[in-house]
N, C-alpha and C positions, 0 to 999 in steps of 0.2 A: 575457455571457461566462461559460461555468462551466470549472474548474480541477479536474482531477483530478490526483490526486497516485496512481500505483500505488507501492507500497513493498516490498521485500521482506523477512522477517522478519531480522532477524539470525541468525549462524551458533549452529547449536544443540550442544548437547553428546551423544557416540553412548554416554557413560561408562557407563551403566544398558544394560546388554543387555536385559536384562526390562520395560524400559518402553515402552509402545507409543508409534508413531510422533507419536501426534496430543499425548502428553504431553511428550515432549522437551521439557527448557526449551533457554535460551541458557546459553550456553558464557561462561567471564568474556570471552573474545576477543569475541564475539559482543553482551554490554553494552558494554563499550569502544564498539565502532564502531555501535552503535544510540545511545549518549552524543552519539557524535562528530557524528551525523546529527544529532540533535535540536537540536544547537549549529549546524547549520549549515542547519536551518530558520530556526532565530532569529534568526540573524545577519542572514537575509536578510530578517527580516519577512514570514516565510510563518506563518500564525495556521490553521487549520481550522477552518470552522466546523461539518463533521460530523470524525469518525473511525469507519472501520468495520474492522472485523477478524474474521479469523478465531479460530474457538475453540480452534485449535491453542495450547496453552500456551505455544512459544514468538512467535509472531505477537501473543498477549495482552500479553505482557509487549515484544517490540518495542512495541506500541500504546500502554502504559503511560508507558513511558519516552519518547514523543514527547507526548505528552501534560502529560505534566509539564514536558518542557521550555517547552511553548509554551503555559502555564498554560489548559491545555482542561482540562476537567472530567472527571475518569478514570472518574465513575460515569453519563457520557455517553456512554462509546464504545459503541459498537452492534456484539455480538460474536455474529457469525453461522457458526452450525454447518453452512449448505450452502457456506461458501467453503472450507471445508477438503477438499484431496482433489476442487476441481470443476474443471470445465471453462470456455471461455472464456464460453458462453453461459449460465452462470451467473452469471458476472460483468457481464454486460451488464444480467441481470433484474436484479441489485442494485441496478445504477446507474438501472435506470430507475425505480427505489422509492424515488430519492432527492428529495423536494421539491423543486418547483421557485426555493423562498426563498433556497434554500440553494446559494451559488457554489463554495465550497472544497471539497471533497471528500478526505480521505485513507484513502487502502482498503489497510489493510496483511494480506497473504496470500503465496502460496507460487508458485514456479515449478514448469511450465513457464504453470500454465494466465495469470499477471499477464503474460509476454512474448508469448503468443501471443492476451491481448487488447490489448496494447500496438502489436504491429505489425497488426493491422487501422486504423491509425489513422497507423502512420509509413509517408514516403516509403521509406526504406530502412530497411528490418526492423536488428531485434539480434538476436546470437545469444541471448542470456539477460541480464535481471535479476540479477545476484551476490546473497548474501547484504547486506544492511545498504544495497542500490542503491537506487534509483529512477527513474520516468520520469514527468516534469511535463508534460502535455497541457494544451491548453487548446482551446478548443469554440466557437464564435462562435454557441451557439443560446441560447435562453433559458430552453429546455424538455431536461431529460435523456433523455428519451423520443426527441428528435431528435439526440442528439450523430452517432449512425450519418452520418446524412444532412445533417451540417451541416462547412465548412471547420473541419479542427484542426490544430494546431499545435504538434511537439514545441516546446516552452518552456526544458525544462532537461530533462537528466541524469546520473547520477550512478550507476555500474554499478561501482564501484570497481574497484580494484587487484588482488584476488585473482581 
């Protein structure tokens, strides 16, 4: 059974007109509710045993902060500069470069392209992943290479309130 976790970065701050898009960090509203998350990973006994993230600065530091809560290792997270700005079939190669030892999965990036590889995979689509959301899938295959082609099942989600 492998467990992917898509996450979405927390709400960034627009305050710097001059900083480009991909440095943005998070906004304090935006820690807040990347905190709140990461509490309510633990709560639930959700461990990762990858984290992958985009290089976007605020995505870094959403990953950062789930990390710490769920004592993963922050000079582990695997921070890849094609999830940022990609498309769904991006996110597919990623996941299929994930070992097969390895069940947990949390790949924290940006919408739209995390919802529109989210609903390849649900019975009834979302409209979007919110800021600080997630969608908990899980894959009944053994191999990442086969999730496509194998029964999944939304598990949890969590799109919040805004």
């Amino acid at each position: 059974m492998k467990e992917l976790f898509l996450i979405r970065h927390g709400k960034s701050s627009w305050k710097e007109a001059a900083v480009h898009d991909k440095d943005r960090p998070l906004r304090v509203k935006g820690v807040e509710d990347v905190y709140e998350l990461a509490t309510t990973f633990k709560e639930s006994n959700i461990y990762p045993e990858l984290i992958i993230s985009s290089s976007a600065t605020r995505s870094w530091q959403t990953a950062r902060i789930i990390a710490n809560g769920s004592s993963y290792p922050v000079d582990r997270i695997l921070v890849k500069d094609q999830l940022y700005a990609c498309g769904k079939q991006e996110l597919f190669d990623e996941v299929c470069r994930i070992p097969n030892d390895i069940q947990t999965v949390m790949l924290v990036g940006h919408d739209p392209s995390l919802t529109n590889f989210a609903n390849t995979f649900l019975k009834h689509p979302i409209e979007k992943i919110k800021t600080s959301g997630f969608i908990h899938l899980k894959f009944d295959s053994g191999n990442w290479t086969e999730i496509t082609n194998s029964p999944s099942q939304l598990a949890r989600k969590h799109l919040t309130k805004r």
